[in-house]
Structures are given as C-alpha cells and as structure tokens.
N, C-alpha and C positions, 0 to 999 in steps of 0.2 A: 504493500500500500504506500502510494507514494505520499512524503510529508506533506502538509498545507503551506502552500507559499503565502509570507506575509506580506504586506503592502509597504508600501514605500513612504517612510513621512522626515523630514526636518531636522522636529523636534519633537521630545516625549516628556512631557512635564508632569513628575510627580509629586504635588504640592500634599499636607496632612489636610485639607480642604480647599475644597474648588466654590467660591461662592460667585455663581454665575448671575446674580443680580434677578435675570428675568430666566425662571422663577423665583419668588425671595427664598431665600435659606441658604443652605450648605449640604454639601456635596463629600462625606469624609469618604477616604480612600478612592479618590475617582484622577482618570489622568486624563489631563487637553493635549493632545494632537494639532502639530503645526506642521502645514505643507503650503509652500510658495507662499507665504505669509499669511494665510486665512487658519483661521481652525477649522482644520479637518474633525475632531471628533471629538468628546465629550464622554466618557464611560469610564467605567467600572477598573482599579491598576492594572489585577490580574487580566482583565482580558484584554485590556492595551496594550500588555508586554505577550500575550499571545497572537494579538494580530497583526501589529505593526512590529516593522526592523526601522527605527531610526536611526539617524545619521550621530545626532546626539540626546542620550537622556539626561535628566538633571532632578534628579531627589531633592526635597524641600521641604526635607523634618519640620514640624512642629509651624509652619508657615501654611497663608492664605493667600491661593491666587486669585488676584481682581481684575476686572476688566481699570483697562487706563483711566484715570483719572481727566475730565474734562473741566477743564477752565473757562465758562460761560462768556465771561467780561474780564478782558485785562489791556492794558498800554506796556507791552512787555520792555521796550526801552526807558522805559520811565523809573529801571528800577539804579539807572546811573544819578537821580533823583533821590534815591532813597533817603530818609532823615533831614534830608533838608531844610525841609517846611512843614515841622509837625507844630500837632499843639495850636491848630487854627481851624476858625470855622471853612468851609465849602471856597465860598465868597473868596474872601481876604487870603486862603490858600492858592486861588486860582488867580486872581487878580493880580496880588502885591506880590507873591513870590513866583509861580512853577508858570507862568505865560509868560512874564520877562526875562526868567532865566530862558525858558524855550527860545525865545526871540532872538537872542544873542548866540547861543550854542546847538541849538537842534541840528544838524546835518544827516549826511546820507549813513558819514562814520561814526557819529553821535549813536542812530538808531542801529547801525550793524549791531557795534560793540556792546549798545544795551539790551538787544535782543538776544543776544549771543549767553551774556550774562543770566539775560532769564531762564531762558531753554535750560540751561546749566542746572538752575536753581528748581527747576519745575520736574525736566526728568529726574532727578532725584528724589525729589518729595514724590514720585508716582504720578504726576501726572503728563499724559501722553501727547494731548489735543490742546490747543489755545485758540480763546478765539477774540482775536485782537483789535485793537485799534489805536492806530498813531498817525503821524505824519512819514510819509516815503518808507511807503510799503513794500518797495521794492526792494532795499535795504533790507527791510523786516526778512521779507521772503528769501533775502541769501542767506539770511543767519538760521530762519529755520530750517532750511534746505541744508545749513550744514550740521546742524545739531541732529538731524533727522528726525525732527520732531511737526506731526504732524499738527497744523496749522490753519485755521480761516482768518484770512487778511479782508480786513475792512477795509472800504475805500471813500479812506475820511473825505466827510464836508463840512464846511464853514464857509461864511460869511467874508470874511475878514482875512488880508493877504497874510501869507508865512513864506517861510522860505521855501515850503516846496510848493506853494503854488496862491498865484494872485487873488483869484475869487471863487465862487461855488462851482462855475463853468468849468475852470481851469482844474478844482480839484476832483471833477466828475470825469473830464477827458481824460486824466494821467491815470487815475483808477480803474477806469476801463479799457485801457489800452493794455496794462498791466493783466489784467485780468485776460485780455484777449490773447498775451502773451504767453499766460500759465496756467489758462484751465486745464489743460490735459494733464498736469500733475500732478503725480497720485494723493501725494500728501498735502496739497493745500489746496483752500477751499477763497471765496468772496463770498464779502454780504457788503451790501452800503451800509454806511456809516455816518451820518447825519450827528453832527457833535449833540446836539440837544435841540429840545425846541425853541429856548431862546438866545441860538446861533445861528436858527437858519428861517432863512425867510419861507411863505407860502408857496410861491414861485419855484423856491428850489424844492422844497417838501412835495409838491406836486410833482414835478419832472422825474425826482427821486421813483416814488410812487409808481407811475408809469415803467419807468427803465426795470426794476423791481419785477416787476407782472411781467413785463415781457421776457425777462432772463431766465425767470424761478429764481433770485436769489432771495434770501432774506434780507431785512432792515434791521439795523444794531442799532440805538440811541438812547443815553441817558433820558429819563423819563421822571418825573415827580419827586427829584432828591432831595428836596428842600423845603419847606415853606416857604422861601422865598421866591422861591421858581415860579411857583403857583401863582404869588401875588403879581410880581412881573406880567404873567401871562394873561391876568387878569385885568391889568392897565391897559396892555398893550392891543389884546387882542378884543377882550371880553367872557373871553371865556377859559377855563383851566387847561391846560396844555392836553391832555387825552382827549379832551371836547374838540378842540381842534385839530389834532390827529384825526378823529376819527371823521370830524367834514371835510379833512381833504384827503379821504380814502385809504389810508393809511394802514389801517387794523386790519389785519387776518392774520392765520395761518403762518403767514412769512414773517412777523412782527417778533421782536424781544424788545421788551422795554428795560433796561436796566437801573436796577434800585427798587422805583415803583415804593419809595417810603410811606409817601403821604399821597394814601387813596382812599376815597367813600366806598362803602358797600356799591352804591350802584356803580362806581368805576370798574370793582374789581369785576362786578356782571358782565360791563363791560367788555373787559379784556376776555369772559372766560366766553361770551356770546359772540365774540373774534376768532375764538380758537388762538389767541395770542401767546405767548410766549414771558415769563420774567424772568430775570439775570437779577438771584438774593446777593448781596455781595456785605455780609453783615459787619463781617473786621471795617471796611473802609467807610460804610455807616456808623457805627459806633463811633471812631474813631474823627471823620468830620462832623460829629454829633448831629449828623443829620437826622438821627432818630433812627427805629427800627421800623423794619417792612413785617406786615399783618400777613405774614407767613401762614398761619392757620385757617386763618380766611379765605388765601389762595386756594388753598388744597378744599377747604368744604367747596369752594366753589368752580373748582374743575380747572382752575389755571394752573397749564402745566409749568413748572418753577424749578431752573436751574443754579447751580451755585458758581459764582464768580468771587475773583481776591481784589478785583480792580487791580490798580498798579501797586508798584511798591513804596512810591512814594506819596499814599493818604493808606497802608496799610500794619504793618510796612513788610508785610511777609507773603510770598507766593502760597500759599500752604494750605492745600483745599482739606487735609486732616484737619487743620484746624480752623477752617470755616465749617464744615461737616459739622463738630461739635456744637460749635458756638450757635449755628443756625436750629439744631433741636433743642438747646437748651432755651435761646429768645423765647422758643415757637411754645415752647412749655409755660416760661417764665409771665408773656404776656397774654395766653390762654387761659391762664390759670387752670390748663390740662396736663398732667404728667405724659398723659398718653397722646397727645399733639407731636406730631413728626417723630416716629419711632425709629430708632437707628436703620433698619432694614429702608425703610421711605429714604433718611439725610444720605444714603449711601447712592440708591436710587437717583437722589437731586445732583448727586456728582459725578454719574454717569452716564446712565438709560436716559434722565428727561433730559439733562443738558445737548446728549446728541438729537435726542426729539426736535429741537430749539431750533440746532441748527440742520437740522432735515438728514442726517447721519447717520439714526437710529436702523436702517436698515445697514451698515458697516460696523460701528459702535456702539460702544455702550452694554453692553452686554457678551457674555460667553456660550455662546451657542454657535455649535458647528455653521461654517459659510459667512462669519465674519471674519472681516480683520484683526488679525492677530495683535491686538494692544493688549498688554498685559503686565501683571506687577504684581511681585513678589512679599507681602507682609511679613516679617519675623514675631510671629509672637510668642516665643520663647523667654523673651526677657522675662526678669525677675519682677519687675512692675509689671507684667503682663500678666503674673497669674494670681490663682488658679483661670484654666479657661473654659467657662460654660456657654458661652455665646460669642463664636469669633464674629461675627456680626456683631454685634454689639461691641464686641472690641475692639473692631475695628472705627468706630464713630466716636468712642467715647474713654478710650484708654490708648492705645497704638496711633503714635503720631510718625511722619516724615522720615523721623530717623531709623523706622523698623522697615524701613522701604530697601529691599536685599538686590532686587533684578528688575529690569524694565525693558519690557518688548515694544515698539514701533514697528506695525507690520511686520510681526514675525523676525526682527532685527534688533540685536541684543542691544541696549543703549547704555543698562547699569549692571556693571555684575560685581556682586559682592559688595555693593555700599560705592562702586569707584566709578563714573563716569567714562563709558567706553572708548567716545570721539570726541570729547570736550579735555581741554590742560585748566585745571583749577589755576596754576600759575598764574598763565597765559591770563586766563578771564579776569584776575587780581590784580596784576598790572596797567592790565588795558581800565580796570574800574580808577584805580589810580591814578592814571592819565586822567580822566575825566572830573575827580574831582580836585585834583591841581587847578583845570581850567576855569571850573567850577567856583571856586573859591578864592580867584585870584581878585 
C-alpha cells in the first residue's frame, strides 16, 4: 500500500492557541497553515503534521496566535513629533505648536524617516495594517513598502497650501495620481482623506464624494472631536458637522468618521442608518481631553467601531494592546456596565471591524483559511501573565506589546523573537535624532 502523499505548505504554525477572532474563542492545540502567503488551513496539530510536509515548522509553547493587528487612524510620520507638544488642548496643540512646526520641517524625508520609524514601532507591538494619513504619501508608501508593512494611504485634503501641495485641487491631483500609480500593490490600499470638516470647504467635500463612488474607495476624516468643532460648525455652517456631511452625501458604507467624541443618540442613528464606519482612538482622546467616545452606544446601535492610536504625537504611543484595554475599560467605566465591550468584542475592534472599515474584511482580520497570512505571535508565559484561564481575555486586558514574539505580513516573517527582521533599531534612532536636532534648533 503505497504511503499518503502530503501537501505542500510554507509554513506550519504551532501556536498552545489559535484565537481566530471570527469565531470568538480559542482554538487549543490546533495549527495554521501558510502557502504563498494566505492561510491554507486551520485544524486540529496532529492532523497538520499528518497532512502537510512544510518547508518550515515553528512551535509556540504556551503563546497565542492572532490575526494582525489593524491601526484604524494614525499620521505615522508624526511620530518624529512625538512629546513635543503634550499637555494641551486639541486647539492650541494644532495651532500654536505641531502646524508651525509642520510648516517649517515636513518634507518628503521628514515623512520617509517618520514613517519608517512607525512601521518599526507598530510591527513590533503586532500590528500589521495602518491606515494613514499625512502629507506626501508617497514618501509614506516607500517606507511602508520597505518595512513590508501593509498599508492604506490617505490622500490628504485641505484647504490651505503646504508644502506638498497648494490647495484642495492640487492635493486631490497628487493623490490620485499616486494612487493610479500603486493600486496594483498588494500591500497598500487608498481612501480620501478630507482633514476635517472645518478644513475643507463644501465644494471640495462634494467633488471628494463623487471621486469616492466612483472609485469604491472609502473617506477617512476627523469627525466630532471636540466641542468646539461642533460650535464652529454651527456659526459657520448652521448646522453640526455630520448634518452637513450627511447633505452633501457623504454617509454610507464607505464612510469612517474618526473620534466621533461628541454625538447625540440620533447622530449615532445616524451613522448606524449609513452603514458608517468609526475610528475609537481613546489614548489620543483622553489625552487632548477631548473627552471620551459613547463606545457603548455604538455597538447597541449597530455602528460598526474600529480602534485607532492617532499619531504619536497627541498619544504618544503606537500600541493598539493598549488602546484595546483602555477602550473596554471607558466603554464599562461610562456604561456603568461591567459587561459593555467584553475582551473577545475590544479584540474584534482591533481586527475583524477595523478591516470591515476599511473594506479588507474579506483579506483580514480574521484566521480563517483563504486569507492573508497577517499574523502574530502573543507570549503569554510571562510571570504576570499567569495563571491562564482566558487567553482572550488576556490578551485585552493583561499581555501588552512587549509579549509580541513573531509577526507575519503576508505570510513574511517581519518579527522573530522580539527582533525586527528588515528594520536596524540603530538606523531608525539616529535618523529620529537627526530630526529632533532640526526640531529643536
């Protein structure tokens, strides 16, 4: 009788729990299968090591593998910023410091090296996907291209000239031209990027709109982060910023409003009667005391709600571990429900819906055979990690950044062992040092 020939795969990962998100729960002794960067399979050690011959296997006692970590909202160059301008409100953060420094220093090599720096600081902490926005994208797109860190690049607008580009016109051409130049790449993605609604006029918020529908891409833009945004919009316009998104057609599907602090019940209707999208981003909430986002509210009311760290400089840390936390605890804290946003859901927020957000959901977010292989390794062996009754739960609310062992992009190893596989920590410390010499002079 001749032997059973086994299949051909990659990779064989034997993690002590596979927590594939969708479904919630955990998965002990079960191995993922990676071929050509997707995962091939999802079962049971034993019959993984009986049916497949891999190229390489990898045991991973007493650890939890997660789908990659998605970054909803961030300015990944902004983290050559970081510290800078703490310790102020929204306002006076944007105005009196991080726009004039931008004014003077933003360039093409400004945004390489601080993208370069994030990627660094995100694959490591486990997250795999970003989904950005800054000035000269295109810069952005070399550094995540070299980080191999998959990416959706906004393609900022304003109002008001910068260095990479004069007015809304100017920053809508250079965006799409970019985008016409790299959608075929596997790892990065466009959405527009409309700074806020009181950056950008009707006119461009209209055209935006249009361009939008007819692309499929999404709209990325700061939305309700303030009280004061509200009042502005109220002078200026008449009506609260989402009122006026939603008359000049704005809302669906394609929509992430990010922050979304201060909304009414019937906003959140709303946004959830849109099929809309929100980017939680609670570190950089607290933190410009913009207040917290009615997180709970969301979820009774169908709005699907991803997690974002914003930039580094109003956070001042990449670190969706500990936004994950911080977001079930708020969500409890201002419910007055323990059981408001339970770890398995904040884990959810930082994978499965973030990729929903950004239309992904069939790729990421999730471990289930015929995605892409983003992946990442939890330790939780540590000594503050036990005992372990719920790695789900431990992982939300106990295991931070630093138990992050290996990280897959497309089935391409990015962290192994705690060490950054194509990124020099050196390299990205001196180049941060360049920057705040210039910074500070």
């Amino acid at each position: 009788m001749q032997p059973t020939m086994k299949a051909p795969a990659d990779l064989l990962l034997l993690p002590q729990w596979v927590v594939p998100v969708d479904p919630a729960g955990t998965l002990t002794d079960h191995a993922v299968v990676v071929q050509d960067g997707r995962i091939l399979d999802v079962l049971p050690a034993d019959a993984a090591q009986a049916r497949y011959a891999a190229a390489q296997t990898l045991t991973l006692p007493g650890q939890a593998l997660i789908p990659g970590l998605i970054n909803l909202h961030g300015h990944a160059a902004m983290t050559l910023l970081r510290g800078m301008a703490d310790d102020l409100p929204l306002m006076s953060w944007l105005n009196d410091r991080i726009w004039p420094a931008e004014k003077q220093h933003v360039s093409e090599a400004f945004v390489r090296d601080g993208t370069l720096l994030a990627a660094a600081e995100m694959l490591a902490g486990g997250i795999t996907t970003c989904n950005d926005m800054y000035f000269f994208p295109r810069a952005a797109a070399e550094a995540f291209q070299q980080a191999g860190m998959r990416a959706v690049l906004g393609m900022i607008v304003l109002e008001f000239p910068s260095a990479y580009a004069s007015d809304a016109d100017d920053y809508l051409s250079k965006g799409l031209a970019l985008r016409d130049e790299l959608k075929d790449e596997p790892l990065l993605g466009f959405t527009f990027a409309p700074h806020a609604p009181y950056t950008i006029s009707d006119a461009s918020f209209g055209r935006i709109g249009t361009l939008a529908e007819q692309l499929g891409l999404p709209i990325h833009t700061h939305l309700h982060e303030t009280a004061d945004e509200i009042q502005h919009s109220l002078s200026q316009h008449g009506v609260r910023p989402l009122e006026r998104l939603a008359r000049l057609g704005l809302l669906g599907p394609h929509f992430i409003g990010v922050h979304a602090v201060h909304v009414t019940d019937a906003e959140i209707d709303l946004l959830a009667q849109h099929g809309c999208h929100v980017a939680h981003c609670p570190s950089s909430n607290l933190k410009l005391a913009s207040g917290i986002a009615p997180l709970a509210r969301f979820a009774a009311a169908g709005v699907n709600t991803g997690l974002g760290t914003d930039g580094a400089a109003s956070n001042n840390r990449l670190d969706l571990f500990a936004e994950m936390r911080l977001a079930a605890l708020l969500a409890k804290g201002v419910s007055g429900d323990a059981a408001a946003l339970p770890a398995a859901a904040a884990l959810k927020m930082a994978t499965l819906d973030a990729a929903r957000a950004l239309n992904l959901d069939d790729r990421i977010g999730s471990i289930v055979p015929g995605k892409r292989a983003d992946l990442v390794a939890v330790d939780l062996r540590d000594l503050a990690c036990q005992p372990v009754f719920d790695p789900v739960s431990h992982l939300v609310y106990v295991a931070g950044r630093e138990h992050v062992t290996h990280v897959w992009v497309d089935g391409i190893l990015k962290l192994h062992d705690r060490r950054l596989v194509d990124l020099d920590p050196d390299d990205l410390t001196t180049r941060a040092a360049y920057w705040r010499g210039k910074l500070t002079a």
